[in-house]
Backbone and ligand atoms as CSV (ligand in chain L), in Angstrom:
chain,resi,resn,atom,element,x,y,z
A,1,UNK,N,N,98.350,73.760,101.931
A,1,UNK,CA,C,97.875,73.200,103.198
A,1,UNK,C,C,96.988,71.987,102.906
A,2,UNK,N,N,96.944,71.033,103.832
A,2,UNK,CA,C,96.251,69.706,103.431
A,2,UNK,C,C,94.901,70.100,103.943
A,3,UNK,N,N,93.927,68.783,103.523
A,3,UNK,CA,C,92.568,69.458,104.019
A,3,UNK,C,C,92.232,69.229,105.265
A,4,UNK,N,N,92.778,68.806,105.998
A,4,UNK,CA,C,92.407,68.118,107.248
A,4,UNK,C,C,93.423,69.145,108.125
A,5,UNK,N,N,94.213,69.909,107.679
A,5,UNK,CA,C,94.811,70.833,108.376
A,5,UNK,C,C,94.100,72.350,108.061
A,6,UNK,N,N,93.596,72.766,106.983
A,6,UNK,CA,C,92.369,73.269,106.700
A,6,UNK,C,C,91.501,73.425,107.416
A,7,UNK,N,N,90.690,72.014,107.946
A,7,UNK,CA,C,89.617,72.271,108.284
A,7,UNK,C,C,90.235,72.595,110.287
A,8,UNK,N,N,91.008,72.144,110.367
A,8,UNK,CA,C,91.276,72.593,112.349
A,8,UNK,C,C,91.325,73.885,111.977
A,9,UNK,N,N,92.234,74.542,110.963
A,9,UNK,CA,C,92.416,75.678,111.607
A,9,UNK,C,C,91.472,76.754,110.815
A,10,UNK,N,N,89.860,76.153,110.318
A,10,UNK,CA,C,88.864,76.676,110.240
A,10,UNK,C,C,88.091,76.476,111.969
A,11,UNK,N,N,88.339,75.620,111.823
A,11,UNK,CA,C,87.503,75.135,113.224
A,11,UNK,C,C,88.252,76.419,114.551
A,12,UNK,N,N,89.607,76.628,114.304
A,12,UNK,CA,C,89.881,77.193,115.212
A,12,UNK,C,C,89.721,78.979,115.032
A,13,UNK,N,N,89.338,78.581,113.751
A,13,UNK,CA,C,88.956,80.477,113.498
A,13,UNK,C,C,87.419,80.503,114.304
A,14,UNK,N,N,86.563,79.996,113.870
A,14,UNK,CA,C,85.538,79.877,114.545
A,14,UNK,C,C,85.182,79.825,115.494
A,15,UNK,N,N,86.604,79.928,116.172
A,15,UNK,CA,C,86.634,79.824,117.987
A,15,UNK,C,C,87.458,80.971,118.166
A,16,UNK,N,N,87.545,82.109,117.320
A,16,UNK,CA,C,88.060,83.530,117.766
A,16,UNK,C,C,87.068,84.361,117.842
A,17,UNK,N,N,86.608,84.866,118.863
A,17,UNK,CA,C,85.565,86.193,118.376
A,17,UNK,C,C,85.858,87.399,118.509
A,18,UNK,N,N,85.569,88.718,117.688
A,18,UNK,CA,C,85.603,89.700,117.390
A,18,UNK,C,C,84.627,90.727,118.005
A,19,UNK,N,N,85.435,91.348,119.266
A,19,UNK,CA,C,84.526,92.541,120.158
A,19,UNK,C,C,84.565,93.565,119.896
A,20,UNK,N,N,84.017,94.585,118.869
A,20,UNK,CA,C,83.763,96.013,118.339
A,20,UNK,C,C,84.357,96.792,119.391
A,21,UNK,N,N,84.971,97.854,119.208
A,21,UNK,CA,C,84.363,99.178,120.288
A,21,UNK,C,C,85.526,98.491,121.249
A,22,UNK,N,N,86.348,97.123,122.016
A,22,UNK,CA,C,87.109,97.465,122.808
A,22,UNK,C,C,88.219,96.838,122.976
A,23,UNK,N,N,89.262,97.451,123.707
A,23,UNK,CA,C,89.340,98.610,125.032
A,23,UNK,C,C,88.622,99.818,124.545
A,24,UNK,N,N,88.787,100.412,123.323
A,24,UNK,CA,C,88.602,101.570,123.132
A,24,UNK,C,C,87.937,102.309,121.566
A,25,UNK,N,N,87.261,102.552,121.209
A,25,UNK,CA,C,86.347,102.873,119.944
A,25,UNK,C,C,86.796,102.752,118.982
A,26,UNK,N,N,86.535,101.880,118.164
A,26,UNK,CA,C,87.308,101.737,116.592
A,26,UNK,C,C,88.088,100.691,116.888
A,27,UNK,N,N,88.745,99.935,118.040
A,27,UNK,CA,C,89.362,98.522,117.663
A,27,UNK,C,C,88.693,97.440,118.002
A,28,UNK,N,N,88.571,96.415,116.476
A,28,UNK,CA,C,88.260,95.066,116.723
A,28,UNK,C,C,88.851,93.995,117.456
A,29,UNK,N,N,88.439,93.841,118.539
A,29,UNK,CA,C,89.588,93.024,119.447
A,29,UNK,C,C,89.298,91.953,118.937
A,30,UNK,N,N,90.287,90.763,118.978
A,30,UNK,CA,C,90.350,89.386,118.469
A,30,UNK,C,C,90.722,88.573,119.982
A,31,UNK,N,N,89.408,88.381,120.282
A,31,UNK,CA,C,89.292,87.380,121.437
A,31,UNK,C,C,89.431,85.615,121.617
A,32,UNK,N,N,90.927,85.376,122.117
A,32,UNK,CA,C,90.905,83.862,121.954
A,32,UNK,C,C,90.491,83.095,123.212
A,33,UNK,N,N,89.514,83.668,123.872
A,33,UNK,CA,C,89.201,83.133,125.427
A,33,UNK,C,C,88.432,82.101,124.795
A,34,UNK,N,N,87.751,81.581,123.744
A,34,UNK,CA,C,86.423,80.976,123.523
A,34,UNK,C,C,87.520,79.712,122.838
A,35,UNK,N,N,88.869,79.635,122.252
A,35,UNK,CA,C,89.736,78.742,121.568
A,35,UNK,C,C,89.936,77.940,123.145
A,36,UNK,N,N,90.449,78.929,124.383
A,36,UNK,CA,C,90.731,78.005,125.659
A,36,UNK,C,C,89.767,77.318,125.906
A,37,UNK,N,N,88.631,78.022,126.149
A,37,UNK,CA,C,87.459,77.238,126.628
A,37,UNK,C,C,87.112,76.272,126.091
A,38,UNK,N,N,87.118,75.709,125.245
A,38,UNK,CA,C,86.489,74.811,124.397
A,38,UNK,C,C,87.599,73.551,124.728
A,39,UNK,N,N,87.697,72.149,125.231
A,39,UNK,CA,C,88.949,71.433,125.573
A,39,UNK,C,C,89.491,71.343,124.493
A,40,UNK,N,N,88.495,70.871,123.224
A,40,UNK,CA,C,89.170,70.505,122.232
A,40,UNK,C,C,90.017,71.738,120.961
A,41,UNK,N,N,89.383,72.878,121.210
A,41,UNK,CA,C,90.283,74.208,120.315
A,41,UNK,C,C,91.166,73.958,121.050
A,42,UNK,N,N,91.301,73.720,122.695
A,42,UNK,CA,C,92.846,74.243,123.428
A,42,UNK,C,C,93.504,73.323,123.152
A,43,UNK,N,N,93.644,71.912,122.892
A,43,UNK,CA,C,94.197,70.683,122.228
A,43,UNK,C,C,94.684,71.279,121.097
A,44,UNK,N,N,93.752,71.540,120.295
A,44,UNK,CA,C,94.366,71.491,118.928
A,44,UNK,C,C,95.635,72.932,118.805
A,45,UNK,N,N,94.778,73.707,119.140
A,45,UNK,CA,C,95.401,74.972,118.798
A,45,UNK,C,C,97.089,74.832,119.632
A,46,UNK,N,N,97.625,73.849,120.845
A,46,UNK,CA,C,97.939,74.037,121.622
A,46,UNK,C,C,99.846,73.002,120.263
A,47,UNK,N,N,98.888,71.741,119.804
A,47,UNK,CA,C,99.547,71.230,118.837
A,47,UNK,C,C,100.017,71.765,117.543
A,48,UNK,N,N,99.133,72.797,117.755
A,48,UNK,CA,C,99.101,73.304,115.790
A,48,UNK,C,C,100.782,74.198,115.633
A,49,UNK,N,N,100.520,74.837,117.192
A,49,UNK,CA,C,101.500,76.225,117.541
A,49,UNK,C,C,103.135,75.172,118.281
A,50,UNK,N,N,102.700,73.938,118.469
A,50,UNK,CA,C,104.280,73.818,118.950
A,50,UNK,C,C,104.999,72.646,117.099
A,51,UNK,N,N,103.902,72.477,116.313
A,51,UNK,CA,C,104.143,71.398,115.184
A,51,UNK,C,C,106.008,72.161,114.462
A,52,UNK,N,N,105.464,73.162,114.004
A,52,UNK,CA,C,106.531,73.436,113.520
A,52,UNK,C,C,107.942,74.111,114.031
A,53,UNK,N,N,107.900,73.480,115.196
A,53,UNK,CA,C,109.216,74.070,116.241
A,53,UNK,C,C,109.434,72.748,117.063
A,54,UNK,N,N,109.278,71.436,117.065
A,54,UNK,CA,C,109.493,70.751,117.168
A,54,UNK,C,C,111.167,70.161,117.183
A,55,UNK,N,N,111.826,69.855,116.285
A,55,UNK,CA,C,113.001,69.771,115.636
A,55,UNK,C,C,114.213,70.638,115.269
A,56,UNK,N,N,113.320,71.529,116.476
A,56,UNK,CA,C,114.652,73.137,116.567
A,56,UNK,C,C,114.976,73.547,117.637
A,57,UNK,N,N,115.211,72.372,118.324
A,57,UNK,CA,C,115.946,72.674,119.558
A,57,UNK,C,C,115.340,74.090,120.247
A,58,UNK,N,N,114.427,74.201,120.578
A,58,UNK,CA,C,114.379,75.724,120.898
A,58,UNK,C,C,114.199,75.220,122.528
A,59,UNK,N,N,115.547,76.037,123.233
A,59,UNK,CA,C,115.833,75.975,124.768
A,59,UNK,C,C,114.220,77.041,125.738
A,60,UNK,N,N,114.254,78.247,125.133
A,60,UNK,CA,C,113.343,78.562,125.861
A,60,UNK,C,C,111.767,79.372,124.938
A,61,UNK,N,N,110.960,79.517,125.496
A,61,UNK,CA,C,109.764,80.037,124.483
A,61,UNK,C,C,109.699,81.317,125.563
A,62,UNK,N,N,110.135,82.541,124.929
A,62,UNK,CA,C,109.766,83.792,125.848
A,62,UNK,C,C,108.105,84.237,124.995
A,63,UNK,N,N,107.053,84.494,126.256
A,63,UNK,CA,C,106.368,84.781,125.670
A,63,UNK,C,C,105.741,86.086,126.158
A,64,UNK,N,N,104.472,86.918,125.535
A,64,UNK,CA,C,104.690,88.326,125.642
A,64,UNK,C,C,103.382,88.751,126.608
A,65,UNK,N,N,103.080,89.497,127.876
A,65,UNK,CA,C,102.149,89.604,128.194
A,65,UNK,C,C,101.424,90.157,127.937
A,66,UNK,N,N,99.918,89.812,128.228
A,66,UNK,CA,C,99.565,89.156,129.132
A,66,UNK,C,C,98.619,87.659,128.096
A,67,UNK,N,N,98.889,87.918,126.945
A,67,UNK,CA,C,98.010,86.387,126.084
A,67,UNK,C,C,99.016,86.012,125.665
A,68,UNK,N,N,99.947,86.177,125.724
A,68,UNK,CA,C,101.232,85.274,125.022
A,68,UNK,C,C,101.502,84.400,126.710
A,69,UNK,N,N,101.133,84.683,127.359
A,69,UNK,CA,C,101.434,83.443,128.701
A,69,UNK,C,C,100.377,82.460,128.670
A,70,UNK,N,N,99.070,82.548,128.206
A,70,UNK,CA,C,97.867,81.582,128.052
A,70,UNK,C,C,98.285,80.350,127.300
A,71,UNK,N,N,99.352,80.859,126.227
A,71,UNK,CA,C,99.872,79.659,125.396
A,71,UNK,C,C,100.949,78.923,125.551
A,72,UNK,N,N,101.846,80.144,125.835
A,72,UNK,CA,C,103.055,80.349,125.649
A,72,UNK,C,C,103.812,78.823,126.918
A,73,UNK,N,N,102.995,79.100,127.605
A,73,UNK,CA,C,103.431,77.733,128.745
A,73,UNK,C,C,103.257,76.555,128.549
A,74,UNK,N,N,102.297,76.441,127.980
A,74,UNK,CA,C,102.009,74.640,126.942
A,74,UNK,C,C,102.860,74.772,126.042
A,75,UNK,N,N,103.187,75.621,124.831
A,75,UNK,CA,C,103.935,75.521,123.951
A,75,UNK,C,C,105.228,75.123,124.535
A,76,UNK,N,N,105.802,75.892,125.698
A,76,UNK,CA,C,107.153,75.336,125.912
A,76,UNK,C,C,107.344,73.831,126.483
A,77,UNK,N,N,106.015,73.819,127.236
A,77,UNK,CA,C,106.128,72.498,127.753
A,77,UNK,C,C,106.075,71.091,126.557
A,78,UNK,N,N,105.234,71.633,125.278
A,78,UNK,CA,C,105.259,70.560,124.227
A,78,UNK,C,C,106.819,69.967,123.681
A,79,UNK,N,N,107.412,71.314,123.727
A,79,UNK,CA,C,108.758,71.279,122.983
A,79,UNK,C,C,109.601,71.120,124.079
A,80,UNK,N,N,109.601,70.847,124.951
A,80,UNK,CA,C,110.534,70.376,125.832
A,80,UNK,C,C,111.789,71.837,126.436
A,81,UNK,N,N,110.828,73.065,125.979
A,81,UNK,CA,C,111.934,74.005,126.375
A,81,UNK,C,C,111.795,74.572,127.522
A,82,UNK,N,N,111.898,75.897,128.426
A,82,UNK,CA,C,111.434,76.631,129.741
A,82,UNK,C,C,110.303,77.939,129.283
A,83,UNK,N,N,110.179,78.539,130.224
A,83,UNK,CA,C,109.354,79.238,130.257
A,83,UNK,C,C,109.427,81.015,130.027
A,84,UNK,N,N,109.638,81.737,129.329
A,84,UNK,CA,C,110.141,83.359,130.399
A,84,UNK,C,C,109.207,84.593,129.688
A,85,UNK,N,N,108.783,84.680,130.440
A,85,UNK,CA,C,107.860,86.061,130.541
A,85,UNK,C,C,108.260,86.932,130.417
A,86,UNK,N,N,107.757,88.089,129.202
A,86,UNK,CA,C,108.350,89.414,128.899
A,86,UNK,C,C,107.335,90.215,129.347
A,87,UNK,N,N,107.185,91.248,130.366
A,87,UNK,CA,C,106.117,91.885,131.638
A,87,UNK,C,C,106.122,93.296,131.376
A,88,UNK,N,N,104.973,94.039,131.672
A,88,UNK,CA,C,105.073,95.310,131.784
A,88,UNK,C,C,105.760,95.853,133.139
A,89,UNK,N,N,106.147,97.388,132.968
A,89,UNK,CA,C,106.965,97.678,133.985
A,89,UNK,C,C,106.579,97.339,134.938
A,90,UNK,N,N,107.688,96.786,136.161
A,90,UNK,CA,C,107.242,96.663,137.662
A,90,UNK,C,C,106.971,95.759,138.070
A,91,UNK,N,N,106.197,94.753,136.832
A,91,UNK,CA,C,106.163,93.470,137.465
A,91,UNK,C,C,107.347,91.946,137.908
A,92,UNK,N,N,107.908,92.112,137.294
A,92,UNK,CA,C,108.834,91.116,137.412
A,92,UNK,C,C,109.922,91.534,138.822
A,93,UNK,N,N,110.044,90.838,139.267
A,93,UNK,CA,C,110.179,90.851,140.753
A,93,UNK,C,C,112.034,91.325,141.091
A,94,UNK,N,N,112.997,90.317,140.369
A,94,UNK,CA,C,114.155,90.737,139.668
A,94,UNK,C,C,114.894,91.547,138.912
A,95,UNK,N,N,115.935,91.427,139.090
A,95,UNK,CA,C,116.570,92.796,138.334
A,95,UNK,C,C,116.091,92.312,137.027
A,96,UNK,N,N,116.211,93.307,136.003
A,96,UNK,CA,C,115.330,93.614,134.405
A,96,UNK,C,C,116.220,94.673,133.476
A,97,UNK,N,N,116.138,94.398,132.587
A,97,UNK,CA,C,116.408,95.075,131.254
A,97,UNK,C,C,114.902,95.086,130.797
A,98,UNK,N,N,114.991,96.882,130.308
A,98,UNK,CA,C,113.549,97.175,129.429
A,98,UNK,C,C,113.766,98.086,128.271
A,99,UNK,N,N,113.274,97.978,127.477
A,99,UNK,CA,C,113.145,98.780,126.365
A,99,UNK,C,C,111.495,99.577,125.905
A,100,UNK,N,N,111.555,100.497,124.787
A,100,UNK,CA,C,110.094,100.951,124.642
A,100,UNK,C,C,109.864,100.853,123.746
A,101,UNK,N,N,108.819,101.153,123.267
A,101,UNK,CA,C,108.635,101.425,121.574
A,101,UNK,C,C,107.292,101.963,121.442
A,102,UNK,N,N,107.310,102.960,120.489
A,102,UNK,CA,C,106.064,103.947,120.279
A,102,UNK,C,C,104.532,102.951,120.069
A,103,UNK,N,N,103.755,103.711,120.807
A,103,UNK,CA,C,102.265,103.182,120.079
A,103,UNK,C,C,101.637,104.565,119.335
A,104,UNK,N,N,100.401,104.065,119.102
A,104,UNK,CA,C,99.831,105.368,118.436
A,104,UNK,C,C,99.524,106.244,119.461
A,105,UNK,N,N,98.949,105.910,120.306
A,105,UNK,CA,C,99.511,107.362,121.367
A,105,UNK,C,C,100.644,107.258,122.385
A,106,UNK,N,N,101.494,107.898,122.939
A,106,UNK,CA,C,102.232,107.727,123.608
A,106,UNK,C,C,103.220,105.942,123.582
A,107,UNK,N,N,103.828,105.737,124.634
A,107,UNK,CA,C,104.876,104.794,124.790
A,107,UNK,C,C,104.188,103.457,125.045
A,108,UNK,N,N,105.209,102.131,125.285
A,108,UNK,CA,C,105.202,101.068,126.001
A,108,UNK,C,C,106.225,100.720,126.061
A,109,UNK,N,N,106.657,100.657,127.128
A,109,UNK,CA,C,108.127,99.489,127.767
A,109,UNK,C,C,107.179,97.833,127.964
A,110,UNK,N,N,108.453,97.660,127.956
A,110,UNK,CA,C,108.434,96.134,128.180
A,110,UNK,C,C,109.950,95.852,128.798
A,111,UNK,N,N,109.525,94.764,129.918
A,111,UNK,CA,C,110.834,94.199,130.233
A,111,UNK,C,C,110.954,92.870,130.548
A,112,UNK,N,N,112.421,92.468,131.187
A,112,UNK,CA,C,112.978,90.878,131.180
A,112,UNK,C,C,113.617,90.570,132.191
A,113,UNK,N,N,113.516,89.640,132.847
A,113,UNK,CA,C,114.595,89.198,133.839
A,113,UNK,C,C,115.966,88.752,133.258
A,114,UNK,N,N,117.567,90.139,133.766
A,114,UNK,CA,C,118.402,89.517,133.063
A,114,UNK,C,C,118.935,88.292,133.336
A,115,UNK,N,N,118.783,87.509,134.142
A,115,UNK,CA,C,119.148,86.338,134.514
A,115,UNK,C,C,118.354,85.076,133.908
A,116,UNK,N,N,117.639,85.601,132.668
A,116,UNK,CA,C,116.708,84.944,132.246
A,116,UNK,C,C,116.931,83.428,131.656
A,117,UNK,N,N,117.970,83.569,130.572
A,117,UNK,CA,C,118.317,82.441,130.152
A,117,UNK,C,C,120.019,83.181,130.271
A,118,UNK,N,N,120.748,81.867,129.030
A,118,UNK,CA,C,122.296,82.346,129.106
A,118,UNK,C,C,122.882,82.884,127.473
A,119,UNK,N,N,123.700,83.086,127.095
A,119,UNK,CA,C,124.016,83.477,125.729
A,119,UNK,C,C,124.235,82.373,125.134
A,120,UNK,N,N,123.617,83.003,124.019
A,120,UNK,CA,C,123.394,81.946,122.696
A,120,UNK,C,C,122.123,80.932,122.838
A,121,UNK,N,N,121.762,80.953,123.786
A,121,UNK,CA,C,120.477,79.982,123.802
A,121,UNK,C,C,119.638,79.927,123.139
A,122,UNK,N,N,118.448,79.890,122.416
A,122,UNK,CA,C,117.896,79.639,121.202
A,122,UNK,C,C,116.190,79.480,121.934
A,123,UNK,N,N,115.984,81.049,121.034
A,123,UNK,CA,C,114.478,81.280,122.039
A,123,UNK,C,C,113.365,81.568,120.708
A,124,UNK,N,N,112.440,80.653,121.014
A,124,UNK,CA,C,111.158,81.234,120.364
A,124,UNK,C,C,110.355,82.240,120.883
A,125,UNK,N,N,109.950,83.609,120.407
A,125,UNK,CA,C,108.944,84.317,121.056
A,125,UNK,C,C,107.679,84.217,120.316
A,126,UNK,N,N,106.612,84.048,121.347
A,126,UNK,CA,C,105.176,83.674,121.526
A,126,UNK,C,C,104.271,84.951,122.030
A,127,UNK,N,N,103.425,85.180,121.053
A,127,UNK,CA,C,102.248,86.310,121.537
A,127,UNK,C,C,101.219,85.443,120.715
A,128,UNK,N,N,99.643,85.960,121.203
A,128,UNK,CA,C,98.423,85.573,120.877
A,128,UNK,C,C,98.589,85.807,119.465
A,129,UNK,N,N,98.841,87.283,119.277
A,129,UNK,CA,C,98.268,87.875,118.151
A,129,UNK,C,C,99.628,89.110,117.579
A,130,UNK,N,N,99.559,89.465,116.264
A,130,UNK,CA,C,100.836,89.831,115.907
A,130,UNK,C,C,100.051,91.344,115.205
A,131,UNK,N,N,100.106,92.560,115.573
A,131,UNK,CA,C,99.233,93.705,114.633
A,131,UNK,C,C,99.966,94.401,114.226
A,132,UNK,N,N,100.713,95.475,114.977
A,132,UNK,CA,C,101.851,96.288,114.283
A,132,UNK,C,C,103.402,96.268,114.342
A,133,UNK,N,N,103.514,94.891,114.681
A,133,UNK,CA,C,104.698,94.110,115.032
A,133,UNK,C,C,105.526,94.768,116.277
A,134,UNK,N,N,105.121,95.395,116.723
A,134,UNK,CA,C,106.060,96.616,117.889
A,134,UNK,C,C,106.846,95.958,118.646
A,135,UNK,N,N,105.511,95.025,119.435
A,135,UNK,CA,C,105.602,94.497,120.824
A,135,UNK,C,C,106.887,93.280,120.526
A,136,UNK,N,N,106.750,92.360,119.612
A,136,UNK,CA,C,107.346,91.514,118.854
A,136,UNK,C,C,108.843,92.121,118.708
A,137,UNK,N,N,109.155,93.064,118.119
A,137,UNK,CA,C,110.294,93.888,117.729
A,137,UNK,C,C,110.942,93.894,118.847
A,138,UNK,N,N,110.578,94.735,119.717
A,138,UNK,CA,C,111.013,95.501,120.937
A,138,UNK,C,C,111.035,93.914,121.658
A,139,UNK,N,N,110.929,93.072,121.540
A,139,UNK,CA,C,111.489,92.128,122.515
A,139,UNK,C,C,112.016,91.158,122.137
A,140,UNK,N,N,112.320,90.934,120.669
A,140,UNK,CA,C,113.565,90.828,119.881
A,140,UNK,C,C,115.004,91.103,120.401
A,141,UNK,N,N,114.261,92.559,120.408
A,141,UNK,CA,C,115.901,93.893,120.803
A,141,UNK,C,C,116.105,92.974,122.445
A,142,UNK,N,N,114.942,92.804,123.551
A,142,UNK,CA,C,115.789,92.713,124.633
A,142,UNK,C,C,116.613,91.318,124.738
A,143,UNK,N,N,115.672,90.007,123.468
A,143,UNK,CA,C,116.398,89.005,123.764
A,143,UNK,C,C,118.040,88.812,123.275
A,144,UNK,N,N,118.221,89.997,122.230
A,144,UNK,CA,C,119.390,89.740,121.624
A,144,UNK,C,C,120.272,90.639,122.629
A,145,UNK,N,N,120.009,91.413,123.019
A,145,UNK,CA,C,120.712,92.684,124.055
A,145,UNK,C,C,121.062,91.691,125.160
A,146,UNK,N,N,120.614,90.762,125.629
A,146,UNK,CA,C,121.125,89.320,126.792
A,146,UNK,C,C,121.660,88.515,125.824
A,147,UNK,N,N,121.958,88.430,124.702
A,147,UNK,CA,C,122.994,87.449,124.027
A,147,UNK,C,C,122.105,86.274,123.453
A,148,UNK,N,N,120.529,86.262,123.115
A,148,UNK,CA,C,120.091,84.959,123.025
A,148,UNK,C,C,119.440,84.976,121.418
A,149,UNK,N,N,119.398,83.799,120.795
A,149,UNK,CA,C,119.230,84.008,119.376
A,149,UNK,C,C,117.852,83.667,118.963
A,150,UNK,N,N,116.839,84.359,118.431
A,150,UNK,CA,C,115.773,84.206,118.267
A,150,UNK,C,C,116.090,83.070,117.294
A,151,UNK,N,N,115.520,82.667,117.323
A,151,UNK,CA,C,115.339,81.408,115.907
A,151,UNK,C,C,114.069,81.184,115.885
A,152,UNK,N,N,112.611,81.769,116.229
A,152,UNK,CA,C,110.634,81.608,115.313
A,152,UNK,C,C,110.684,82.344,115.765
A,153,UNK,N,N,109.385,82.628,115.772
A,153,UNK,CA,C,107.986,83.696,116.243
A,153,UNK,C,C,107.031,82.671,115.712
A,154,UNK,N,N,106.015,82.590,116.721
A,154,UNK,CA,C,104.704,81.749,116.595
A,154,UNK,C,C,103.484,82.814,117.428
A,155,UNK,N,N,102.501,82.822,116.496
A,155,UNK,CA,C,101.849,83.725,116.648
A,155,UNK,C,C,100.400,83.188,116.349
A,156,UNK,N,N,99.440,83.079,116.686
A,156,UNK,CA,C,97.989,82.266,116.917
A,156,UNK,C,C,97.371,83.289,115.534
A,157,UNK,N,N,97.116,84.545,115.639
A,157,UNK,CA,C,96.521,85.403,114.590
A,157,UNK,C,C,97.678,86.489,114.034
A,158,UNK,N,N,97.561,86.847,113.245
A,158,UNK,CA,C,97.988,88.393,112.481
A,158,UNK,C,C,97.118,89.381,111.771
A,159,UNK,N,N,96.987,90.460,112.298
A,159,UNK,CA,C,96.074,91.188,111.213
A,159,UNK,C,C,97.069,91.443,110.568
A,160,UNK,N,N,96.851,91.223,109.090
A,160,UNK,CA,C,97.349,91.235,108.014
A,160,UNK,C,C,97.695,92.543,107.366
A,161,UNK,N,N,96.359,93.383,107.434
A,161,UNK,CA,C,96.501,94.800,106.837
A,161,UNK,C,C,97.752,95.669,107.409
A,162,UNK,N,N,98.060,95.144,108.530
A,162,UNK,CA,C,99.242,95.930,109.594
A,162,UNK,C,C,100.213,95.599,109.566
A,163,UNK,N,N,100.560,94.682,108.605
A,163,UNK,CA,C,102.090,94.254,108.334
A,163,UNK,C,C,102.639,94.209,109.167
A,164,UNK,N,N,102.126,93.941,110.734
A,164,UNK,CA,C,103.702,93.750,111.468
A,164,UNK,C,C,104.833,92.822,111.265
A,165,UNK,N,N,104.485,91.794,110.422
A,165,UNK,CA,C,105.713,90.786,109.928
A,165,UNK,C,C,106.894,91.338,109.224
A,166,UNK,N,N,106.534,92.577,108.889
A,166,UNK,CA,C,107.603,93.053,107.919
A,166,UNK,C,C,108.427,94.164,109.260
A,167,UNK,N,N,107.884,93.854,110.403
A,167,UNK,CA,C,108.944,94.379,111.381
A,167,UNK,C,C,109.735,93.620,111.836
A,168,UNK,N,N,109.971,92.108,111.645
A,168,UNK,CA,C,110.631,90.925,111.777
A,168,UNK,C,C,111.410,90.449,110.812
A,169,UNK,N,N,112.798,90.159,111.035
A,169,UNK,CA,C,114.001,89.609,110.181
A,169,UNK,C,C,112.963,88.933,108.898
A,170,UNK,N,N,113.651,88.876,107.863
A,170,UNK,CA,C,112.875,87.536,107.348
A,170,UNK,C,C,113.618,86.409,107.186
A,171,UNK,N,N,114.794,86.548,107.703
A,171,UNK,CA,C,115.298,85.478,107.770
A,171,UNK,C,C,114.988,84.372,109.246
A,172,UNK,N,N,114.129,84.804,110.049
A,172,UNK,CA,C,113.871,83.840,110.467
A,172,UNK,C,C,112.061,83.548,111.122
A,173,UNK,N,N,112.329,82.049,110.778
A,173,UNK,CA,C,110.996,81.481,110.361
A,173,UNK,C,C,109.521,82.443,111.619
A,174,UNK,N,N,108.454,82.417,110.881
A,174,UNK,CA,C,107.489,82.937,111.262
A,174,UNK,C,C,106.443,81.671,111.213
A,175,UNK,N,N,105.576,81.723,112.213
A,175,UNK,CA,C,104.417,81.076,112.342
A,175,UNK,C,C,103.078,81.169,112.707
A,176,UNK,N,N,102.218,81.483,111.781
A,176,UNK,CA,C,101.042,81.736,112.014
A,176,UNK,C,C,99.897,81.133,111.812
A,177,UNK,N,N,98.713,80.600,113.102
A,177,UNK,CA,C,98.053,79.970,112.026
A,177,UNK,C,C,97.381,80.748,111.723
A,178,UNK,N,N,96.718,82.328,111.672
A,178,UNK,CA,C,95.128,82.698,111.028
A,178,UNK,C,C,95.457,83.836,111.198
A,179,UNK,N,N,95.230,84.304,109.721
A,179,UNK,CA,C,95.609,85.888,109.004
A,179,UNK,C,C,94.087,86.217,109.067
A,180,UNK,N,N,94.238,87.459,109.932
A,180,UNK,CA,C,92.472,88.291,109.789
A,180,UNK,C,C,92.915,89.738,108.952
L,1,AMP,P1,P,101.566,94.986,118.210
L,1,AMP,O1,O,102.700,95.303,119.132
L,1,AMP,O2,O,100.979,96.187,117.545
L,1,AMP,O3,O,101.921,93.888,117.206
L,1,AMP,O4,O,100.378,94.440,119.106
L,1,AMP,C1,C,100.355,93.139,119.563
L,1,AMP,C2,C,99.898,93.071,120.993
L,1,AMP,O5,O,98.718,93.837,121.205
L,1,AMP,C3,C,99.567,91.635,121.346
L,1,AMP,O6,O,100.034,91.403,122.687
L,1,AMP,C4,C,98.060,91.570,121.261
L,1,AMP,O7,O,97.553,90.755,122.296
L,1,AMP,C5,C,97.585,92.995,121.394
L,1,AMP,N1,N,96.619,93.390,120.359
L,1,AMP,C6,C,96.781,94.363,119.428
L,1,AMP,N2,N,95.706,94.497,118.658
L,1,AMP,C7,C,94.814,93.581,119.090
L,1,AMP,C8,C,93.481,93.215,118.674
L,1,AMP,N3,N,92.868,93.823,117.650
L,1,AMP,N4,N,92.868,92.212,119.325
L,1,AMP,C9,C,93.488,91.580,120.359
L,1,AMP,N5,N,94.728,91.894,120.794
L,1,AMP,C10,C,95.392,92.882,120.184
């Protein structure tokens, strides 16, 4: 990494903060409200996450709720692609395809509008933050189950210790800027 790319995405660690204790006892939440707030983290951070998807045609950026939409809408708008929201049950107003996938306690669905994009289209998926790769996975499965070909994942943080990357192809490209 060069040093001047170094130092933003020090600058932009420094604009994540870490809330003990919530939602719930024992998780460190990784808060990027303080990266928006700031004009210039949301500039940078906003460039850093569309740099390397630039030159890949990517038609749409599905991104994951509810912090994968904070970004996820500038990013598509940088790259010239659309928009589509992957929602918890109930919300999406249209007919939907959903899938689940285990958490540590009990379930989560997630779903999609099938009319979302068309087959073969070429989608980046976008979340804040990447931990036990689940959420990521499971909406993998719904973009390929509508016919559409992931080609990234761009992801603002990863906790690292949780390997969720190793729940993702490796054959196709990953992007992160800041491993906690
Ligand atoms: P996972 O499916 O385990 O990769 O979890 C990723 C989703 O959960 C993302 O939508 C994150 O916003 C959220 N998430 C999980 N852990 C954290 C955390 N420690 N801090 C903030 N968000 C988290």
């Amino acid at each position: 990494m060069d040093g001047v790319k170094q130092q933003i995405i020090a600058l932009l660690k420094e604009n994540i903060r870490n809330i003990p204790d919530f939602p719930k006892p024992g998780i460190q939440f990784k808060d990027i409200t303080p990266l928006l707030q700031n004009p210039d983290t949301l500039e940078l951070t906003s460039q850093a996450l569309a740099r390397p998807f630039r030159h890949m045609d990517i038609d749409y950026v599905v991104g994951l709720e509810s912090r994968g939409f904070l970004f996820g809408t500038n990013l598509a708008q940088d790259l010239h692609a659309g928009f589509i929201p992957i929602r918890k049950p109930g919300k999406l107003p249209a007919d939907t395809i959903s899938a689940t996938y285990a958490l540590e306690y009990g379930e989560e669905a997630i779903e999609i509008h099938e009319d979302a994009f068309s087959r073969g289209d070429r989608i980046l998926i976008h979340d804040d933050l990447i931990a036990t790769g689940g959420s990521a996975k499971t909406a993998t499965q719904l973009v390929e189950e509508l016919g559409g070909h992931v080609v990234g994942y761009s992801f603002i943080i990863e906790l690292e210790a949780l390997q969720g990357s190793d729940q993702l192809s490796d054959d196709i490209p990953k992007d992160i800027l800041i491993s906690l």
